[in-house]
C-alpha positions in Angstrom: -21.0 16.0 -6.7 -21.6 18.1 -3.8 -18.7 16.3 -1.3 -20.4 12.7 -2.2 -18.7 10.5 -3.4 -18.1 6.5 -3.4 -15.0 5.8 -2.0 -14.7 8.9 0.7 -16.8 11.2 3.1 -15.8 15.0 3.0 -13.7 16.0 6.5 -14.9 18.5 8.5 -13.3 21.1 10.9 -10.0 21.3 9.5 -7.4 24.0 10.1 -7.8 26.8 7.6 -4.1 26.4 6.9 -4.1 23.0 6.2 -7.2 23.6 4.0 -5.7 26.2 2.1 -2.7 23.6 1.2 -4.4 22.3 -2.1 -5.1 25.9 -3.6 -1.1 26.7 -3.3 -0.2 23.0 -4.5 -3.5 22.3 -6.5 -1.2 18.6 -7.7 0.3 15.7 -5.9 3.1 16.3 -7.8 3.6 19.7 -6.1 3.2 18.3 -2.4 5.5 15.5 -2.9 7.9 14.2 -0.3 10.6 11.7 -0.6 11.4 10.0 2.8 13.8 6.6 3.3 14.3 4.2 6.0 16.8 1.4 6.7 15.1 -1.4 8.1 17.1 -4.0 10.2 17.1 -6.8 8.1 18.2 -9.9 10.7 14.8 -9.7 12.2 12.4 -9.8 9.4 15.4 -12.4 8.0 15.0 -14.7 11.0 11.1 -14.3 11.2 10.6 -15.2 7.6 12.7 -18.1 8.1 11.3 -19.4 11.7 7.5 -19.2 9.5 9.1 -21.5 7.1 10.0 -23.7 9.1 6.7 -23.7 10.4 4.7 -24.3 6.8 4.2 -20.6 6.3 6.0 -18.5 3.5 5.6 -14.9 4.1 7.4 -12.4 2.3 9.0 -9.0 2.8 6.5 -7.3 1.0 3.6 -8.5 2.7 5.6 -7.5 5.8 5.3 -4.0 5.0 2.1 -4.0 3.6 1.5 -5.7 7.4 3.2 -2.9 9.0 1.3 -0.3 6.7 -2.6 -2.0 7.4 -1.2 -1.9 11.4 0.0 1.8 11.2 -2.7 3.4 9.3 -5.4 1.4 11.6 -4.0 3.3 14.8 -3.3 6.7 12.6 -6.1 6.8 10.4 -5.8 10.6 9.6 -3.1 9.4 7.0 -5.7 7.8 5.1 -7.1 10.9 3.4 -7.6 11.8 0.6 -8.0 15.6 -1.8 -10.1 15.6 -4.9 -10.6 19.0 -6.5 -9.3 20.8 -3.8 -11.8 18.9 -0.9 -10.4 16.8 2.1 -11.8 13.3 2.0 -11.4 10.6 4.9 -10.8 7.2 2.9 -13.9 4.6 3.6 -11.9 1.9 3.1 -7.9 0.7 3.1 -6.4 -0.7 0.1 -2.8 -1.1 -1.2 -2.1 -1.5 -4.8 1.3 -2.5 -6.6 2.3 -3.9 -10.2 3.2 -7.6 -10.8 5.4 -9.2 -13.7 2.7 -12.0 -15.3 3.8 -15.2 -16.3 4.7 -15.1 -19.9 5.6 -18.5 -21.4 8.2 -16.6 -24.0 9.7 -14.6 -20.8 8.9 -11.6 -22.5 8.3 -8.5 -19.5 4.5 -8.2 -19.2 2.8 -6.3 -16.3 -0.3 -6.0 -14.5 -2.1 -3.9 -11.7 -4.1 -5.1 -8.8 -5.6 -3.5 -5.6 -6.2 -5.3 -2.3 -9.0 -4.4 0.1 -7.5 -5.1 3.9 -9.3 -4.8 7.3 -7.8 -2.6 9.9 -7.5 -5.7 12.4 -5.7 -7.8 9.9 -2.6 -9.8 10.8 0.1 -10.7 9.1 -1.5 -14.0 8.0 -4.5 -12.4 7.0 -2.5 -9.9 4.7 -0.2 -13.0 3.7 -3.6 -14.8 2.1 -5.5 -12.1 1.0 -1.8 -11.1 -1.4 -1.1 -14.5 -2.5 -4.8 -14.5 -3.7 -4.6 -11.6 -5.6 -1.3 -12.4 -7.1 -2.9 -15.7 -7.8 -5.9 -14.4 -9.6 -3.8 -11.7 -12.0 -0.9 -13.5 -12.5 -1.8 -15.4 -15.5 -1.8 -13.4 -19.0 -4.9 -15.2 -20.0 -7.3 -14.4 -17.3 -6.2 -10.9 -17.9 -7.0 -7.9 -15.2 -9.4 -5.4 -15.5 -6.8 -2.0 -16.1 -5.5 -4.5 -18.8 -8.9 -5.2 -21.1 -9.6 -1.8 -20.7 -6.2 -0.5 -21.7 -6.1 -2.5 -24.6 -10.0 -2.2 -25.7 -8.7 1.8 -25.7 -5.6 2.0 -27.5 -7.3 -0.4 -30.6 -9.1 3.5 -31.2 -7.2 6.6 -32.4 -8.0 9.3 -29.5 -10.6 7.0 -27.6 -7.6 6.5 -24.7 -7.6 10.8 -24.6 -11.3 11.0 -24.6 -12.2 8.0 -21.8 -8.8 8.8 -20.0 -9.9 13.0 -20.0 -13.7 12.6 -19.4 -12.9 10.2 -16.3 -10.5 12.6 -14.8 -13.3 14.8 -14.6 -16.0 12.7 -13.5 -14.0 12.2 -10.6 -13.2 15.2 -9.7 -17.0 16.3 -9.3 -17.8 12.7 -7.6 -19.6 11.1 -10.4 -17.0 8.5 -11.7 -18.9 5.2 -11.3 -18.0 3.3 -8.2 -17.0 0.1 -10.0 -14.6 1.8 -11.8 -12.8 3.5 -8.4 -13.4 0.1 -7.1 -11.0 -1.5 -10.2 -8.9 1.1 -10.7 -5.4 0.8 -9.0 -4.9 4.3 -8.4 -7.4 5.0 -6.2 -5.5 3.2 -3.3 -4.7 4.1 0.2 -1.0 3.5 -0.5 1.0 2.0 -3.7 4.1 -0.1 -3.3 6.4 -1.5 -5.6 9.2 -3.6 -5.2 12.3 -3.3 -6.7 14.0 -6.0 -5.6 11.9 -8.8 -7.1 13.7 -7.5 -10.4 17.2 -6.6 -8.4 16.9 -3.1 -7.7 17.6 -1.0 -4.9 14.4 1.3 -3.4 13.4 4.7 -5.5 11.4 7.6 -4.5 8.3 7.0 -7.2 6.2 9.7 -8.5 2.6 10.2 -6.8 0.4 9.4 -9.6 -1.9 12.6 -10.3 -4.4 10.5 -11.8 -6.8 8.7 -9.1 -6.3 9.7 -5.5 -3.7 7.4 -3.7 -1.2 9.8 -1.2 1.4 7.4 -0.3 3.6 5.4 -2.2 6.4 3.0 -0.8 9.1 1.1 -2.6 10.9 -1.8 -1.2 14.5 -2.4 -2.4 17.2 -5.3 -2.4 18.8 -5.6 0.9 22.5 -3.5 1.6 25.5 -5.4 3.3 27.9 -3.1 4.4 30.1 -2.9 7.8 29.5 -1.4 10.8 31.0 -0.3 14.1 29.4 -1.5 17.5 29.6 0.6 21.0 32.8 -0.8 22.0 34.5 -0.1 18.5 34.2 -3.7 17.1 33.4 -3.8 13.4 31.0 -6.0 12.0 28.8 -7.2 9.3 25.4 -5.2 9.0 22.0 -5.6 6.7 19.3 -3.4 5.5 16.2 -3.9 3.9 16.0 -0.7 2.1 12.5 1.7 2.0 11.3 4.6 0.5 8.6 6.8 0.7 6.8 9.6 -1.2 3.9 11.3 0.5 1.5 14.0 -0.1 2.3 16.4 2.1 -1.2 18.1 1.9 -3.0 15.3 3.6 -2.2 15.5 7.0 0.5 17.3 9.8 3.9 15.8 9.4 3.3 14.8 12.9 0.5 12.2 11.9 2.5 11.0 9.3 5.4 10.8 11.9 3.4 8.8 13.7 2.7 6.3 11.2 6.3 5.6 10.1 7.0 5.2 14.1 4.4 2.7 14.2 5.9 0.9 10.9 9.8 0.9 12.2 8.7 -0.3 15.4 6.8 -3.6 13.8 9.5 -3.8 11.4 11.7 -4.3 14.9 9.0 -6.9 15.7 7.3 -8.4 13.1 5.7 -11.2 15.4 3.4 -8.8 17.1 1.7 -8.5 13.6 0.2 -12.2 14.5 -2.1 -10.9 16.7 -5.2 -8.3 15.6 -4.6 -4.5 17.4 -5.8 -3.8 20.9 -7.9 -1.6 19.3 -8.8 0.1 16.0 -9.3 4.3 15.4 -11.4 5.1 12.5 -12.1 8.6 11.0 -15.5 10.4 11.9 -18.4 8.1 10.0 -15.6 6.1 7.9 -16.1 2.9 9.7 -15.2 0.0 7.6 -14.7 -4.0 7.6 -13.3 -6.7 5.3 -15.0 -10.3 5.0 -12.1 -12.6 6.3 -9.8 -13.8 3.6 -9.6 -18.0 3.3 -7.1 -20.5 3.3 -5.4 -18.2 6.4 -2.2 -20.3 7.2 -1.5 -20.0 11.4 0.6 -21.7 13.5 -0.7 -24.4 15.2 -0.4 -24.0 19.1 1.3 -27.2 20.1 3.6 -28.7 17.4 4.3 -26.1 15.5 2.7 -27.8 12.4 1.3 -24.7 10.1 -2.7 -25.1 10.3 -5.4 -23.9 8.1 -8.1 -21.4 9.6 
């Protein structure tokens, strides 16, 4: 109510035109975006595997979940946010993405989970603080919270169109309950899901108009095909396939050009992701700060012998 709310402080000073943006396109689904990138795939490939060989598993989606925390703590204008019509700046970064649970009779269950990340994360801080999560919701039994309330709602007739309907508008005026942003998944700084943990290429997924998340990524099985070098030589080439849907409302294209510079560059060179930024840019008021995660697996400095921080 009145700009407040739990998750995000109201922005000030904005362009009229940009401001008028959410009374033309009142819905994500009207200022959606569908962007894709190619990224080299023999550099995360070899970085992955020289990690391994060092004790350290690290995948390709905590990669670009890496690149994303990296990108968004130098542009942080990309981590708005519009709720009933209003520009918020985004008190906090978090990434959100669905994970097949364990089933014993292989049958396809799924679950939802959020992840709060520090700006001045590295890679091995993202690495632990993902494997924790996917740790914790993994197991049908233990059961996540979108789960037990899904299912305590559909055992009604109507109650999932009354509790679904009168939270919608709770949060549009600011009054949902902050433990319930704070659980939802779709409140989220970015979603990403990736296809090719079930053997899919990338898609260009919806922008959920329930909750507030603007960005959505989508990381796909990687493409062999052949290419042809300077001097005319053919050879063998690999992507890792990415794409991107955006709310165009949120900020200039040139921010979010920015951001996606800052991604394909540390896709380039994943090993500067080890160290924390030079430097972090926060919005106006919306500085934040994650408790380091544990059990942070680094290289050790003289053998090579993975060590835990």
């Amino acid at each position: 109510m009145f700009g407040l709310r739990p998750e995000g402080k109201r922005v000030k000073g904005l362009d009229p035109i940009v401001q008028i943006m959410p009374y033309l396109m009142p819905q994500r689904c009207d200022a959606q975006v569908f962007l894709s990138y190619d990224a080299d795939y023999e550099p995360l490939m070899k970085y992955i595997a020289a990690k391994s060989r060092e004790g350290i598993k690290i995948t390709f989606m905590e990669l670009l979940i890496a690149c994303y925390v990296r990108a968004a703590s130098q542009v942080p204008e990309t981590n708005r946010f519009i709720m009933n019509k209003q520009y918020y700046n985004r008190k906090e970064l978090t990434v959100s993405f669905t994970l097949l649970l364990d089933t014993k009779d292989d049958t396809i269950e799924e679950n939802a989970v959020k992840i709060r990340f520090d700006p001045a994360d590295t890679i091995f801080d993202v690495s632990a603080r993902v494997k924790k999560a996917i740790e914790e919701n993994r197991k049908p039994a233990d059961g996540g919270f979108l789960i037990k309330l899904a299912s305590g709602l559909l055992k009604v007739p109507g109650l999932a169109n009354l509790v679904v309907g009168l939270v919608k508008l709770l949060d549009r005026y600011g009054l949902c309950p902050k433990f319930l942003i704070d659980e939802l998944p779709f409140h989220t700084s970015m979603f990403i899901t990736n296809m090719a943990s079930i053997g899919m290429t990338r898609v260009y997924h919806h922008i959920y108009n329930f909750g507030n998340t603007s960005l959505f990524m989508s990381l796909g099985n990687p493409i062999r095909s052949n290419a042809v070098d300077r001097e005319g030589k053919v050879y063998r080439k690999a992507v890792l396939p990415i794409g991107m849907t955006a709310d165009e409302r949120v900020c200039g294209g040139a921010m979010y050009a920015r951001l996606f510079a800052q991604m394909k560059h540390l896709l380039a060179h994943p090993e500067e992701l080890e160290l924390p930024p030079a430097s972090v840019r926060y919005n106006e008021g919306c500085e934040f700060h994650e408790p380091k995660p544990e059990n942070v697996a680094v290289p050790a400095k003289d053998d090579g012998v993975a060590a835990e921080a």
